[in-house]
N, C-alpha and C positions, 0 to 999 in steps of 0.2 A: 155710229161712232164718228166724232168731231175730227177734220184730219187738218192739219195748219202746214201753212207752206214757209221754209228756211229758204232761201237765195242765196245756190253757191257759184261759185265761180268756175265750176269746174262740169257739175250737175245739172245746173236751169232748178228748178223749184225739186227742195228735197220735203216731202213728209213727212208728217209725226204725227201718231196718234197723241190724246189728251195725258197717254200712261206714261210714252218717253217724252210728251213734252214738261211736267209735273219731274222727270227725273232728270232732262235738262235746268230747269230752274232749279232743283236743288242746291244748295253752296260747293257741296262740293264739285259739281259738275260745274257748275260758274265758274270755279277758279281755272279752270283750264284757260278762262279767255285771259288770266292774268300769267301764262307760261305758254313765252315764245315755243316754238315749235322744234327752232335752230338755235337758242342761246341768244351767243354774241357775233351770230353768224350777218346780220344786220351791218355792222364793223365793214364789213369787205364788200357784201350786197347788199346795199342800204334798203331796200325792199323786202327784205327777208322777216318781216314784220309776225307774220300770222302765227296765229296763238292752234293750241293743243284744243282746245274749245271745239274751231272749226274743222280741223281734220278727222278729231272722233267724229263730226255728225256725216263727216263723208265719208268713213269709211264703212259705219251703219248705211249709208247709198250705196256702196258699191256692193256689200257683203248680201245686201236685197238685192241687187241686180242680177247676182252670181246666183243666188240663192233659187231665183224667180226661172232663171234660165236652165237651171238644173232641172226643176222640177216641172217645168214645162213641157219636157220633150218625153213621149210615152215609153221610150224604153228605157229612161232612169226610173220613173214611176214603179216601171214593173220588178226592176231591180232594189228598189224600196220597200216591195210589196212581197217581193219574193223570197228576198233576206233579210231583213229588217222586221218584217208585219206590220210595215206601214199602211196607213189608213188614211183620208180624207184631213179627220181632224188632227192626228198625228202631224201631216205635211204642215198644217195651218200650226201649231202650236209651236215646233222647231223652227218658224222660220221665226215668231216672234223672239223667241228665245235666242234665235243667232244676231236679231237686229237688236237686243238688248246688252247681247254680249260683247257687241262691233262699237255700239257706242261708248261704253264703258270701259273699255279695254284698255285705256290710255289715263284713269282716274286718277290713279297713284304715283304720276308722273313728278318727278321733283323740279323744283324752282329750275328754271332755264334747262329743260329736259335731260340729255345725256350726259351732260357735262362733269357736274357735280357728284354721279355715281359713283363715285368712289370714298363718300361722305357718308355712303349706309353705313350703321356699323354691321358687326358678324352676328352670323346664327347663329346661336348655341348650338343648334339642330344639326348642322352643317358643317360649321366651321368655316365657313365663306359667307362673305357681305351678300345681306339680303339684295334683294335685285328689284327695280320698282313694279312688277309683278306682283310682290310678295304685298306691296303698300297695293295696289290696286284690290286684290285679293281681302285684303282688309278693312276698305271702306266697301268694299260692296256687302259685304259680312255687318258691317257695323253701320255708319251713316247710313247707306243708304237701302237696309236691308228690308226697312216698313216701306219705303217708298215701291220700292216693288213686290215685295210678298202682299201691300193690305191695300193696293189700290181696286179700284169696282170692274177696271177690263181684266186683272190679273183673275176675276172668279169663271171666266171662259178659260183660262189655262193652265191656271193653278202652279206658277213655276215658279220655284222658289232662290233665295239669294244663291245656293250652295250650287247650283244648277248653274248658273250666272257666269260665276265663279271659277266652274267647272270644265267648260267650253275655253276657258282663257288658259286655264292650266292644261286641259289636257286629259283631264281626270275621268279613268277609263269605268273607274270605282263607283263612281256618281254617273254617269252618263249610259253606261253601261257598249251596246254594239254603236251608239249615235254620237260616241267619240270623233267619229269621224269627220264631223261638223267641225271639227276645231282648224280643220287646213284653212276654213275661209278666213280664221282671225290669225292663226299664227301658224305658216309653213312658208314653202319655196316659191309659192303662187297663190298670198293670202291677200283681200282687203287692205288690209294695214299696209302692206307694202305698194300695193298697187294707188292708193292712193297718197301716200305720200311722195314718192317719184311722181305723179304728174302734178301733184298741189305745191312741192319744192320746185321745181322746174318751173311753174307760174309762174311764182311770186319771183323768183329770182330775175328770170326773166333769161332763163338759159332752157336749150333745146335738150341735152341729155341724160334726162330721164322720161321723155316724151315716149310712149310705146301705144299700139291699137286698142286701148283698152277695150274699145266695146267691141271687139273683133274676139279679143280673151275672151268676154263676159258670153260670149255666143257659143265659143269652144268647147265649152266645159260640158262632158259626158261622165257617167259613169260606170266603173267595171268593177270585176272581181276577181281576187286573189287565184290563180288555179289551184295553192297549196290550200291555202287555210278559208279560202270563201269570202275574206273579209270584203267589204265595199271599200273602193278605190276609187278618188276624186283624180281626174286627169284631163287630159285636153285631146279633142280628137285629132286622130293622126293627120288630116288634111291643114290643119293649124296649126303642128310642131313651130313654127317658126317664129307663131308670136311668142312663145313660152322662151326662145331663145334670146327672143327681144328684149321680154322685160329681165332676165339676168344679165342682159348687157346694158341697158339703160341704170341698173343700179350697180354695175363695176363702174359707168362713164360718172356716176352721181357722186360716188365717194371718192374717186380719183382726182375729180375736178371742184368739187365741191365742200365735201364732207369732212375729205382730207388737204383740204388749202392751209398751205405754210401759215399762214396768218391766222387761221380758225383755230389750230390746231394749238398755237402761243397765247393764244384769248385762252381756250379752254384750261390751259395750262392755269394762267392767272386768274380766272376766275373759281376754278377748285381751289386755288391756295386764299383766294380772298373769299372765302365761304367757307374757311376751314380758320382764318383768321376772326371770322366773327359770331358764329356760332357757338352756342354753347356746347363745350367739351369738344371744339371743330369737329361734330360730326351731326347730322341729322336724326330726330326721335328715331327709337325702332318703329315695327308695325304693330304695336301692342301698346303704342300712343300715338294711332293713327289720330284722332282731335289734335293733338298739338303739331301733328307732321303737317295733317291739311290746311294748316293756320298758315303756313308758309308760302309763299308766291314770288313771282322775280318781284313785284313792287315794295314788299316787304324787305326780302334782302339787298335788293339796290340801294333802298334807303337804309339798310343797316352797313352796306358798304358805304356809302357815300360820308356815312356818320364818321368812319373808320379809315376814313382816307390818307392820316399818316400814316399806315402803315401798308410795306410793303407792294403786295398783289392788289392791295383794292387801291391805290393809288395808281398802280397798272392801266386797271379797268377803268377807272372814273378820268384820268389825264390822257389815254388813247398810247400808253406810254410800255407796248409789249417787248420782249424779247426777239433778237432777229435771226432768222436760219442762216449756218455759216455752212453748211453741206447735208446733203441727204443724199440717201444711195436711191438705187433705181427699185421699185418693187417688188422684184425679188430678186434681192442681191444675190452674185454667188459669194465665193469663200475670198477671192483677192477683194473684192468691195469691201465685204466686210474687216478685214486687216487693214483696209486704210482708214477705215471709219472708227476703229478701236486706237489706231495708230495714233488719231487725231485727237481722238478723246482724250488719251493719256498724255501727249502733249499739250493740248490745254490743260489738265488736269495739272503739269508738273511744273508750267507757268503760273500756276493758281490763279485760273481762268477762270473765274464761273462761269459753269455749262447746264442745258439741262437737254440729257437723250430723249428723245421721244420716239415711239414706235407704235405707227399706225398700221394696227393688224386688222384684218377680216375674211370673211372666205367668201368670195359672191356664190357660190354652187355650193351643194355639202353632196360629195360623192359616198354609198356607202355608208350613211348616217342614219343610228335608230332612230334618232328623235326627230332629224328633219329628214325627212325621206323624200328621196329623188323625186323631180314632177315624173308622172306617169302617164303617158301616150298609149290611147288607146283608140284601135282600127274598127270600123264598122262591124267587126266579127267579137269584138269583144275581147280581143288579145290584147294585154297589157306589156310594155316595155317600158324603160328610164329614158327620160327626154337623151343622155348619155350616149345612148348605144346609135343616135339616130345625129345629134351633135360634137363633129370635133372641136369645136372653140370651146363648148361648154364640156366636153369631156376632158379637157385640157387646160383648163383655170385653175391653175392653180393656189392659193393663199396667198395676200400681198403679207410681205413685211417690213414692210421700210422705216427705216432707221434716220433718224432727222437730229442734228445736235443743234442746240439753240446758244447763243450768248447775248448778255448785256450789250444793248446800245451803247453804253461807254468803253466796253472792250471790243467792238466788231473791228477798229480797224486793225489791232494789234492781234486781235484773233486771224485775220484774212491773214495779214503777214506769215503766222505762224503755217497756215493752208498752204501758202504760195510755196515755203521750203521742203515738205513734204515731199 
């Protein structure tokens, strides 16, 4: 098998067989080089350049790293073999199948990535705006579902789009006990995240979200449930501390970065100017993924640019955002919040144009089906929550802060209004 070498900045020479390299070339996977990673996060760190492109093929690096390191060490093996009925060619088949799922995982991504998410329309299904999972889940089903089910290495493993697919969702249904693979692409210590805190952190050219990654990638053991048996992806106990790392490398990444006053007024302007030019301001569903993938920042830039008297996209194209006139502290208590409402309504009763914003997240999820605790497991095979062994992290709680924005032509008459308060 023909193996080619990628050049990351992060990695030294990353890998590809002839199958992911045929499903990198694909269009749709191209267009990730045409969807920054950050938006208009460029704006404030003018290096913030790197496209969705490059992060999928690192996070396929890290997710083999993790992968390689699990199953290296003889007593996951046997835990593989002894609950699972893993076998030789089993090991070899899942690990291709998670390095297919690690690159794809981000396909469905919308023009200038997180921003615009509020431009899905709704589920029927649901009743809540699809989420770009649901668009990922769709081009691997549709574009690109020959490119992997009918290529000549896929007759060694036989794995099909739904599988692919599966791994990203979560899907216990399809997957069956080998669900558990899905922590490397989406959990509390997955790929995904571990390579974007250190490939944002590059680019920017800021230290916090820097953590040992390859100290993580060495950690990783596996156990099993005492109640129910299940296998449990965790970190051995003598490593607890880099686990605590990287949930504090991404509380430092959104605090200082993610959530910058200035990023957060772009983001503002740029959904309102992608909703000003858009047909019906909103983006195709997933059941016209071809028309959604047609979409790129260079496409909508140019249909802002097109659309530049009005409003938000003359925001975005003249560097011309909204300015913060107060925000509370992270998690406000109840007097913050009364003067924050206090204030609103006083601009409000000045007819002040305002706009709230409220940048929420949870770096930890204590207590949570879907994301469940990292799990710390001792030489003996006893499993505990990273939690019971961390106070910082047992102790994070949700930010939500509260940020009001005004027009640059009312900020000074707005401050006045702050200053009497």
């Amino acid at each position: 098998m023909d193996l080619f070498e990628i050049r990351d900045p992060l990695y030294g020479f990353v890998e590809v067989n002839e199958w992911e390299r045929t499903i990198i070339d694909h269009p749709a996977f191209q267009r990730l080089r045409h969807i920054k990673q950050l938006g208009l996060t460029e704006y404030i760190y003018p290096s913030a350049t790197h496209s969705r492109f490059e992060h999928s093929i690192g996070t396929m690096s890290l997710a083999s790293q993790m992968y390689d390191c699990i199953v290296g060490k003889e007593k996951n093996i046997q835990i593989l073999k002894d609950n699972l009925s893993f076998n030789e060619s089993g090991i070899e088949r899942d690990r291709q199948l998670i390095r297919l799922a690690a690159l794809v995982h981000d396909i469905g991504h919308s023009p200038f990535s997180h921003a615009p998410e509020d431009l899905m329309p709704i589920n029927p299904q649901t009743g809540k705006p699809y989420r770009h999972e649901d668009y990922t889940v769709a081009v691997i089903k549709g574009p690109l579902k020959a490119v992997i089910e009918e290529h000549p290495i896929n007759g060694n493993y036989h794995i099909q789009a739904d599988e692919v697919a599966a791994v990203i969702e979560g899907n216990a249904a399809v997957l069956k006990d080998r669900v558990f693979w899905k922590v490397l692409i989406s959990g509390q210590l997955d790929a995904d995240r571990g390579d974007y805190l250190l490939r944002d952190s590059h680019h920017i050219g800021v230290k916090y979200g820097v953590y040992d990654y390859s100290r993580m990638v060495k950690s990783l053991v596996l156990g099993t449930d005492p109640e129910s048996g299940e296998v449990i992806l965790g970190i051995s106990h003598g490593s607890r501390q880099v686990a605590e790392a990287v949930i504090l490398a991404r509380y430092q990444m959104f605090t200082q970065v993610y959530f910058h006053k200035t990023r957060r007024a772009y983001d503002f302007h740029l959904n309102g100017a992608m909703r000003e030019v858009l047909p019906n301001g909103l983006l195709p569903p997933p059941d016209k993924i071809e028309e959604y993938i047609s979409y790129d920042d260079s496409k909508i830039w140019t249909m802002i640019k097109q659309a530049s008297e009005k409003p938000d996209c003359k925001a975005v194209v003249n560097w011309s955002h909204i300015r913060l006139l107060h925000n509370t502290s992270e998690t406000p208590d109840e007097k913050e919040m009364d003067y924050f409402e206090g204030l609103v309504k006083a601009l409000d009763k000045k007819e002040i144009w305002n706009h709230v914003d409220l940048a929420e997240t949870t770096w930890y999820r204590l207590n949570d089906q879907e994301s469940k605790e990292i799990s710390i497991i001792d030489k003996w095979g006893k499993v505990d929550p990273l939690s019971s062994f961390s106070k910082i992290v047992k102790n994070m709680g949700a930010v939500k802060r509260s940020s009001v924005y005004v027009k640059m032509a009312d900020r000074e008459m707005a401050e006045q209004i702050k200053k009497g308060m």
